[in-house]
Structures are given as C-alpha cells and as structure tokens.
C-alpha positions as CSV (number, residue, x, y, z in Angstrom):
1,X,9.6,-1.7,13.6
2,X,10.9,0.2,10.7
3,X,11.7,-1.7,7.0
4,X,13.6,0.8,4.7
5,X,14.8,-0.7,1.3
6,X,15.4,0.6,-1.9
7,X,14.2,-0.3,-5.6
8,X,15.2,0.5,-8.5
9,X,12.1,2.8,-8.9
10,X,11.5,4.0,-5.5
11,X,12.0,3.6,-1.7
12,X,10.1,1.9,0.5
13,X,9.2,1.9,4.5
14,X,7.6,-1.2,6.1
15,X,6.2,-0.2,9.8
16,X,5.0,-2.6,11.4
17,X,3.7,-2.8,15.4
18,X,5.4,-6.0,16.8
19,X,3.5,-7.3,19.8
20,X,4.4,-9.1,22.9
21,X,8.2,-9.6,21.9
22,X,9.6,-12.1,23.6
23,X,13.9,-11.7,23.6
24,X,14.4,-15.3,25.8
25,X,12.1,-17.2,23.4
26,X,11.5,-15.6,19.9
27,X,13.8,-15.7,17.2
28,X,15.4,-12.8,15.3
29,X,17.5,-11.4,12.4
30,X,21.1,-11.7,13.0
31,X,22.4,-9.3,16.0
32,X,18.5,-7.9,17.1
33,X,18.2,-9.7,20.4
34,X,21.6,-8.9,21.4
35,X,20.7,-5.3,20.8
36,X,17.2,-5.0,22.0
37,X,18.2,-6.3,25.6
38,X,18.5,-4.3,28.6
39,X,16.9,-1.6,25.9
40,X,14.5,0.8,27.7
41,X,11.2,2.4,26.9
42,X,11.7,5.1,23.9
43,X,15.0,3.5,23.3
44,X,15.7,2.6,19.4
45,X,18.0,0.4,17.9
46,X,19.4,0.5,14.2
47,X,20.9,-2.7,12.3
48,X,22.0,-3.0,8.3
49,X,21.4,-6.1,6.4
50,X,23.5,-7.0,3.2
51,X,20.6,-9.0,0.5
52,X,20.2,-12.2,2.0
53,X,21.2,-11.9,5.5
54,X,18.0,-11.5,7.2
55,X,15.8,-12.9,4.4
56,X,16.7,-15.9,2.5
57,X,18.9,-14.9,-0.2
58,X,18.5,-15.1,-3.8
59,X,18.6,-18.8,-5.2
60,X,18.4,-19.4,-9.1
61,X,17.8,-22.7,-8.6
62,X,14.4,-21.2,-7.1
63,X,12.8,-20.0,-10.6
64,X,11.4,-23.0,-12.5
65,X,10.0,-22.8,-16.0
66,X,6.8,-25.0,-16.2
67,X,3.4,-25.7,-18.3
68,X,1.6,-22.7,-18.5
69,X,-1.3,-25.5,-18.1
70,X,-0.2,-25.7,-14.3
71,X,-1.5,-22.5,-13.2
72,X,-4.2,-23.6,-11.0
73,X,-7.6,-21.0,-11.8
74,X,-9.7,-20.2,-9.3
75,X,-12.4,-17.9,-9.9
76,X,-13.0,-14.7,-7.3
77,X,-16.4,-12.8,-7.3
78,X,-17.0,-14.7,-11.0
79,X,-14.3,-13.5,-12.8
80,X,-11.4,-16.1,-13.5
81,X,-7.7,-15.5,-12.0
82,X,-5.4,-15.8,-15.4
83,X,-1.8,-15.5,-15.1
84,X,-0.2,-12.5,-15.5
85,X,3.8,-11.4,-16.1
86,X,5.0,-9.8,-13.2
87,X,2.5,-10.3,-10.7
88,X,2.8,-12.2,-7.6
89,X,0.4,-15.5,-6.3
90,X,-0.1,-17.9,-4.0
91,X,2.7,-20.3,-4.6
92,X,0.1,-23.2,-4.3
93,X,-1.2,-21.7,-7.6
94,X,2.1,-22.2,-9.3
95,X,1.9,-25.5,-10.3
96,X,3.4,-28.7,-8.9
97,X,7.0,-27.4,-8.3
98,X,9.3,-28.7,-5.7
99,X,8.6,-28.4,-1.9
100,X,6.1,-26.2,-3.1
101,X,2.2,-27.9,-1.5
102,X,-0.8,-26.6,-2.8
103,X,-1.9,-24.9,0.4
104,X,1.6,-22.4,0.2
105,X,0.5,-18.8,0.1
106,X,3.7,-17.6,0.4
107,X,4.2,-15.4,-2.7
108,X,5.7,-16.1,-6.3
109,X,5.8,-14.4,-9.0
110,X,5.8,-14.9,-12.8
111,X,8.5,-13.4,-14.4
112,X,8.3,-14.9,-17.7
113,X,5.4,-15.7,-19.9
114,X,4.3,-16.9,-23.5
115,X,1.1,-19.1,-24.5
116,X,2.5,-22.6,-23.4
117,X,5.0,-21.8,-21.1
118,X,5.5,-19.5,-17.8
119,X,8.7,-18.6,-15.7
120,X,7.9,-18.5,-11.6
121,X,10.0,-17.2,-9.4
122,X,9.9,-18.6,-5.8
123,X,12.4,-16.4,-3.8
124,X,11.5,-14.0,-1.5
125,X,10.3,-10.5,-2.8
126,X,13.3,-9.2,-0.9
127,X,16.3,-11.5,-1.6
128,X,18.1,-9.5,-3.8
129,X,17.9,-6.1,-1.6
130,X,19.4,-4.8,1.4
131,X,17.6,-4.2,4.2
132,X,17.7,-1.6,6.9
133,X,15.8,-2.3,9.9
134,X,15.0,0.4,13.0
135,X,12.8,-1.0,15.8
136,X,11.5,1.9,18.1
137,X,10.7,0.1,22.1
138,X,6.4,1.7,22.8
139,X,6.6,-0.5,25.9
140,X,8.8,-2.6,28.0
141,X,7.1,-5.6,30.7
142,X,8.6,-7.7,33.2
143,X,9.1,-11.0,32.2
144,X,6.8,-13.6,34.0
145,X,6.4,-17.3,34.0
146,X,5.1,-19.0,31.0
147,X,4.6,-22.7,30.4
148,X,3.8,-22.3,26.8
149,X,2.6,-19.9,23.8
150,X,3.7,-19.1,20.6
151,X,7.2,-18.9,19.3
152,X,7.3,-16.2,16.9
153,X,9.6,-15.6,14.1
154,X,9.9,-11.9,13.7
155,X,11.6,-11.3,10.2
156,X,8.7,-13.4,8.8
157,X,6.0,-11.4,10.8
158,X,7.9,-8.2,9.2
159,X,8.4,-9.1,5.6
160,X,6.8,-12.2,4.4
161,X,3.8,-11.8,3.3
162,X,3.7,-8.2,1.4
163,X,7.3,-6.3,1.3
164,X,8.8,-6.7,-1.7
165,X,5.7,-7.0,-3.9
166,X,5.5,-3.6,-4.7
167,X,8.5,-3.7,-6.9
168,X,8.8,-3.9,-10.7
169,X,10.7,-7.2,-11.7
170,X,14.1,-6.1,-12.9
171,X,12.5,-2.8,-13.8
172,X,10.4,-3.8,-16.4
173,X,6.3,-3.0,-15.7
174,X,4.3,-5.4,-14.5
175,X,0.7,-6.8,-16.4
176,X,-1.4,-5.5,-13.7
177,X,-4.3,-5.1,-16.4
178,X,-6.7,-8.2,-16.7
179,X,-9.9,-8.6,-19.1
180,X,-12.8,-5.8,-17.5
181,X,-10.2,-5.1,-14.8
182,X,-11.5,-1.4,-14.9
183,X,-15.3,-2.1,-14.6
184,X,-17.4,-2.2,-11.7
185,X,-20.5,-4.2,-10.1
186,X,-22.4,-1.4,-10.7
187,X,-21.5,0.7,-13.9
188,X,-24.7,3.1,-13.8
189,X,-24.0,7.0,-13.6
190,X,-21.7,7.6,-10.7
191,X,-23.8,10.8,-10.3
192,X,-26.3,9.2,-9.7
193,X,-24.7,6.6,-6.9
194,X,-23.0,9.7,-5.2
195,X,-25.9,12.2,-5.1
196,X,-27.2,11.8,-1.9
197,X,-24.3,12.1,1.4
198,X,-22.7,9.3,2.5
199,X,-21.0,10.6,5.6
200,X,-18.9,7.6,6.6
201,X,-15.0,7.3,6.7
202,X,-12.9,4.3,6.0
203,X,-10.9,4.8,8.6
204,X,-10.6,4.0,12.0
205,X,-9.1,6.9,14.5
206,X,-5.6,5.3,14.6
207,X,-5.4,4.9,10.7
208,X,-6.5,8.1,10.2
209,X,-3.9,9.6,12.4
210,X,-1.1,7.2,11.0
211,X,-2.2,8.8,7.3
212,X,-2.3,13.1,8.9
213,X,1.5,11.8,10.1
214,X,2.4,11.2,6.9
215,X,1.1,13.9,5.1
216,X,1.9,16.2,7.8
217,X,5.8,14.9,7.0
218,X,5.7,15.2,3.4
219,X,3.4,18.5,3.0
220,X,5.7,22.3,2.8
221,X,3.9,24.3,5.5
222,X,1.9,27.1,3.7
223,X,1.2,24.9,0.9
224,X,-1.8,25.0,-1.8
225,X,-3.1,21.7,-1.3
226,X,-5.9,19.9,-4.0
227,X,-8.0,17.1,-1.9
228,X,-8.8,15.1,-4.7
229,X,-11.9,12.8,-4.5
230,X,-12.6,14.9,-1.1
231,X,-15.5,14.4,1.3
232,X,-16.8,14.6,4.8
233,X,-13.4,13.2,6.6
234,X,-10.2,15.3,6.4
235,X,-7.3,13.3,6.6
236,X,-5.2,16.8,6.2
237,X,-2.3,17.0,9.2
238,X,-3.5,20.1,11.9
239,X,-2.1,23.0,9.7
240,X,-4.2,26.3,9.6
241,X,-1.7,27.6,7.4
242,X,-2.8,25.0,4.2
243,X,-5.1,26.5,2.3
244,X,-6.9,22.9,1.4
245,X,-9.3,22.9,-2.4
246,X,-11.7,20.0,-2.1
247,X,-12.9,18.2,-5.2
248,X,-15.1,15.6,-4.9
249,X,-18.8,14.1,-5.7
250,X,-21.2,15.6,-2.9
251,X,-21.3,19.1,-2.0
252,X,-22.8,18.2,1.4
253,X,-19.5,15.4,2.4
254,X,-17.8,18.4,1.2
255,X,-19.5,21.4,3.4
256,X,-18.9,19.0,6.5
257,X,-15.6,18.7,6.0
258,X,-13.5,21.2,8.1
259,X,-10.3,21.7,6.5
260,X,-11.6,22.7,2.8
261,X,-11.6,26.8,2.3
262,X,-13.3,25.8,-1.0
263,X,-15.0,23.0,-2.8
264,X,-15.5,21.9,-6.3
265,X,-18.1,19.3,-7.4
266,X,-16.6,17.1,-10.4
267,X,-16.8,13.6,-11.7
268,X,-13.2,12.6,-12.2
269,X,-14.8,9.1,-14.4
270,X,-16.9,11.6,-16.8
271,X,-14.1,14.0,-17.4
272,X,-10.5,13.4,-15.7
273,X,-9.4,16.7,-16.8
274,X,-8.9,19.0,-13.9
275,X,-10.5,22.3,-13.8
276,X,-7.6,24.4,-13.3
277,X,-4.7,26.3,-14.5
278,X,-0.9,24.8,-14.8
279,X,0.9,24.9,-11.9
280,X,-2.0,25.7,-9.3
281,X,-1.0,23.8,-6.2
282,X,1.7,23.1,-4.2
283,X,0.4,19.2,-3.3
284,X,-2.4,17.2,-4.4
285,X,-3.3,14.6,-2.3
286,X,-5.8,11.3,-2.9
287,X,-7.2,9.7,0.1
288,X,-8.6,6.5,0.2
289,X,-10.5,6.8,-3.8
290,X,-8.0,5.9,-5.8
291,X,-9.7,2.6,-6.4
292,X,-12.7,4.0,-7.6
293,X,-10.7,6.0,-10.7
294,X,-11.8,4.0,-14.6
295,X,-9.2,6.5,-15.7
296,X,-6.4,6.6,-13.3
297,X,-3.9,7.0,-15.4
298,X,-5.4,10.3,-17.1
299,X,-6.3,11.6,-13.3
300,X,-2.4,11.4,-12.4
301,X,-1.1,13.6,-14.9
302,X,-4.0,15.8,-14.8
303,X,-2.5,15.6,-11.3
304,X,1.0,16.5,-12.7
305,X,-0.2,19.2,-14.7
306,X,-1.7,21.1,-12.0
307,X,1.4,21.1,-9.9
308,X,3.6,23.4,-9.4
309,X,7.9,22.2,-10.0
310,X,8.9,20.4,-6.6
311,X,5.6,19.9,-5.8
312,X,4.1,16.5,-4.0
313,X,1.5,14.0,-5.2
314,X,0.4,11.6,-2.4
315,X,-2.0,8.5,-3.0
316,X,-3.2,6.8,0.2
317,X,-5.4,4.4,0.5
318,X,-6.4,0.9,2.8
319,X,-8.4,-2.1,2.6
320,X,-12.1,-0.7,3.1
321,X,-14.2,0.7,0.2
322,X,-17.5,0.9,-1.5
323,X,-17.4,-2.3,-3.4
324,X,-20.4,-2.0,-5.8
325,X,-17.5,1.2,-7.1
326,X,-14.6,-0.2,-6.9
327,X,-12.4,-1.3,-9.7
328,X,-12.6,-5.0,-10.4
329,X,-8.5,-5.0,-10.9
330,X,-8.2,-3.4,-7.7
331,X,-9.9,-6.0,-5.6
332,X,-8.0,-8.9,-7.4
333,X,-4.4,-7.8,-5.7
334,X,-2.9,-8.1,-2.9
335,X,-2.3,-5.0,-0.6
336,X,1.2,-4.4,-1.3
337,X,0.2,-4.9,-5.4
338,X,-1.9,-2.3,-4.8
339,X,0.7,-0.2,-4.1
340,X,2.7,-1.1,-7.5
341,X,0.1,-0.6,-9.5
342,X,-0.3,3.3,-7.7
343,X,3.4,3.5,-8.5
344,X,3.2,2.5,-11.9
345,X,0.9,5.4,-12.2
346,X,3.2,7.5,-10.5
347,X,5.9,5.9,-13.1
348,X,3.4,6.3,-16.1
349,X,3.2,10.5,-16.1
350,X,7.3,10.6,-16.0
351,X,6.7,13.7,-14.0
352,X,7.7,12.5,-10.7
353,X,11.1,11.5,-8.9
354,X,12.0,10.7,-5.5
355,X,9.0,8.2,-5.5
356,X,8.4,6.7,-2.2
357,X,5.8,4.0,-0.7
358,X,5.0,3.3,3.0
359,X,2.7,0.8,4.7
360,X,2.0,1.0,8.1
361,X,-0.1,-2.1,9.8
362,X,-1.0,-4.4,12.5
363,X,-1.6,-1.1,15.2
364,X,-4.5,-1.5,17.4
365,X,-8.1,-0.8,16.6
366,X,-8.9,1.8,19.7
367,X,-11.8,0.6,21.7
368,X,-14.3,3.0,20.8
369,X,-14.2,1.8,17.3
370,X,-17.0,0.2,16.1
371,X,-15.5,-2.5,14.3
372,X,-13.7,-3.6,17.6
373,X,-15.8,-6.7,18.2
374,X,-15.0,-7.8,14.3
375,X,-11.2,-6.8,14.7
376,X,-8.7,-6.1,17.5
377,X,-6.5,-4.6,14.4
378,X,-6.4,-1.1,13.3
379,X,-6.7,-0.6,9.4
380,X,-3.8,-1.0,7.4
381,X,-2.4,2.4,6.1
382,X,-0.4,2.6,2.5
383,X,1.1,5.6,0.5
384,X,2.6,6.2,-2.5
385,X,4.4,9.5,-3.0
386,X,6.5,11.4,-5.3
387,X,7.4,15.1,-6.2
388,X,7.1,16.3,-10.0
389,X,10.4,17.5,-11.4
C-alpha cells in the first residue's frame, strides 16, 4: 500500500506491506474492498480521498486549551520530556482531556504554548488533507475456514500511528530543539571513537534494497554523487556509471566499500565545511548518519553549496544507530518526527524545492538475517529529499 499526500512544504509517500488481508472480514476505507475483489496477483488499484473521508475529519471541538501544569513528565534515559510547540505526544501525556485515558498513545500535538497555558490538538495528523491511496496485490490465497483471528482495521494500520507527523503545523516550524538536545552519552573526540573499523551496517538486506530503490529513482544516471558520512556498506543503486566520492571517518570502512572511486577522511562535527569547490556534485546523499551530525544544520548547506543547480540532496535514515553518538534530540522523537526535523533542515538552507519524504515499513526481515529471532520485521526505511534551485 501506497499513501501519497501533500503539505504545504512537501509531499509525502507512506508504503506500507499489509499482511494477510482479509476482504470477507476486515474493514476498509470507503470503496477498497469493492475494488480489491476478484483483483489478481500484480493487479493495482487506485482510490482518491477528499480530507476526512478515510480518516476522521478535522473537528475544532478536538483542540482544547488546558494548564500547562497537565503535561504529564516522564523522564527517558534521565533527561525530562518538557513540552514543546509543534511537536506531537502521547495523548495520555496531554492532560486530563475528554475521552482522552492516560494509557492513549495515539498522537496530539501542541499547537499553542505560553508559561501557564498550552493549546493540544487531538485530531488526526491527517484530517485536514486529502489522501491518495494505491495498493499494489504481492500475493493472492485461497480463502480457508477460520473460526477466529483478528479483525483488522486497515486505514488505522496505514496511517495512525506516524503519517501526518512530519508536517509543520499551519506552516509555521516546529520546537524540535530541547535543553542538550545536540549532546551525546559520550562527547569525547569523535576521532578517537571512529579510529579503529567498525564494519557493521544498520541495515538489513530488504531495507537496504528498499533505500538503493529509492536512490536509484531519484539519482540522474551519470551523476557525481558525494556519500556523505560514507563507510563500509554502499547503499548506492547498481549504477557503474556514478562516479560515487566517499567522505566519511575511517579510511578502512571506506576502502571496503565498493562503490567509492575515491575517499576523503573528515570530521563533519570538528569542521562542517566541505572540502570542495561550488557546484561539485550532481547529488549528495546521507545514509543512515544524519543522527550523529551536532551541526546539522551547517552540514546541509555546506550540502547546498556543493551542488550543482537541479541537483538532489537525499537524507535516509532508520531506527538503528550507535547510541553512545547519537544526538540526544534525535532519540526523543518519534520516527515520523524524525523525518520533520530532516525537512526542517532541508527548509532551513532555502536552497531546496520539490522536497519530498517517504517511509517504507513493516516488510519482512529475510531469514538469513541475524536479527530474525528478535524480529520477523524488516527495518523501517525513511527519506527526505529535495533538489536545490
């Protein structure tokens, strides 16, 4: 399944593998089951939705202005969760609002805030936007005799817990920034931490496929591409004709990487400056390191500067990192926030348009995986994209 809606920043695709659909028992958006029946294997089927008709709709009577006292802390690795304008919580954190029980993690959002007071926002992320919705049939099974199971309701599977979040509040940026939220468990020299090889990826197989797709799609075919943050896994599509620059920490990740014609060894948190000209590359693309950044912000418009008019940036990332180096920010949001905060990056140079996100989740882990005993699910793959004007 395919979620395509639009912002007022940027657009957005949800994919999202939908397993063991059942058409007699499940329940759907409006018109779905009536077009996925009698559908055959590689057969794909294409429905609009107007803002509210497959999600529930916008509802003022849904925002609630209450004690900024409410806002139930909790504390995460030792540092305190403080409300913030713009970002999303648990609605359980919210405060004592109606039909709301502490337990809710559902998402709501603060769109208002002063010392004693703060606006929340229960609707869904996507009530106010129309939705276009593509599901793609990988495998079709006869039906057989059940007594029982689950019933499953497939527009929440899709888009309730995530979609949505990665969009500004009526276009205004949201406080992503806490107190520390750029230092790490372990601030020594980052030299130091990456000097001798690490040569593990952060990806399974499947993910790592899911993110060559995606570059393949948005990369121009004899392109000069920077590998920012590179090391020992390419996640570069099967191109001989890229001509791929590597910059990263370790000059032996580097040497083991096959799709670098050269490599650069430079510490983006010691000096974000990129050591080349204007214009230099046709793409630059981040995989899976943008967390580790103190200085994102710097690093994309060194990232602008380097590129070439009409060319790409591409940020992609997941949920697996070294944590001792990872931002403390980054680990406080949810996935999808993760991918607003990129974008606000992204919005921050004002060197980019056509800005997109994607997210790609719930595939299967493939057997050979070593984490397969841990997790049947594959890792969940998210990109944020734009080309400089």
């Amino acid at each position: 399944m395919e979620l395509a809606w639009q912002s007022r920043e940027a657009r957005h695709r949800e994919r999202y593998l939908s397993r063991r659909i059942n058409l007699w028992r499940d329940i759907f958006p409006p018109r779905m089951r009536e077009a996925l029946l009698n559908r055959e294997t590689g057969g794909i089927v294409r429905l609009e939705y107007g803002a509210g008709e497959a999600v529930p709709g916008y509802d003022p009577k849904l925002v609630h202005r209450v004690p900024r006292s409410q806002f139930a802390r909790q504390e995460i690795r030792g540092r305190v969760i403080s409300p913030l304008k713009g970002r999303h919580y648990p609605k359980g954190m919210l405060g004592s609002l109606p039909g709301v029980f502490p337990q809710n993690c559902l998402p709501g959002r603060i769109i208002d805030l002063d010392d004693a007071t703060m606006t929340v926002d229960l609707n869904h992320p996507l009530a106010r936007y129309n939705l276009s919705v593509q599901a793609k049939i990988l495998d079709v099974a006869d039906k057989v005799t059940e007594t029982g199971g689950r019933l499953t309701c497939w527009m929440e599977e899709w888009a309730d817990n995530g979609p949505g979040m990665q969009a500004r509040h009526q276009s205004q940026p949201t406080q992503f920034g806490i107190p520390d939220g750029m230092r790490r468990k372990d601030e020594t020299d980052d030299g130091r931490f990456y000097r001798e090889p690490r040569m593990v990826g952060h990806l399974d197989s499947q993910a790592s496929e899911f993110l060559k797709g995606l570059y393949a799609d948005a990369l121009p075919e004899q392109a000069k591409v920077l590998d920012l943050m590179s090391s020992m896994q390419s996640h570069m599509p099967d191109n001989p004709a890229l001509h791929v620059t590597g910059l990263g920490m370790n000059a032996a990740e580097m040497s083991a990487n096959p799709r670098l014609a050269e490599q650069l060894v430079h510490d983006l948190n010691a000096d974000p400056v990129l050591p080349f000209a204007d214009g230099s590359f046709d793409a630059v693309v981040c995989s899976l390191s943008i967390e580790y950044l103190v200085r994102p912000q710097e690093v994309l418009n060194e990232c602008a500067r380097v590129l070439r008019p009409g060319g790409k940036l591409l940020v992609g990332f997941s949920n697996r990192w070294f944590p001792d180096k990872a931002m403390s920010m980054w680990m406080d949001l949810h996935e999808f926030e993760r991918m607003g905060l990129v974008l606000d990056y992204f919005l921050g140079t004002q060197a980019f348009q056509d800005l997109q996100t994607v997210s790609i989740r719930n595939w299967w882990r493939p057997e050979d995986d070593p984490h397969i005993n841990t997790t049947s699910t594959s890792d969940p793959v998210y990109v944020v994209m734009g080309t400089k004007s």
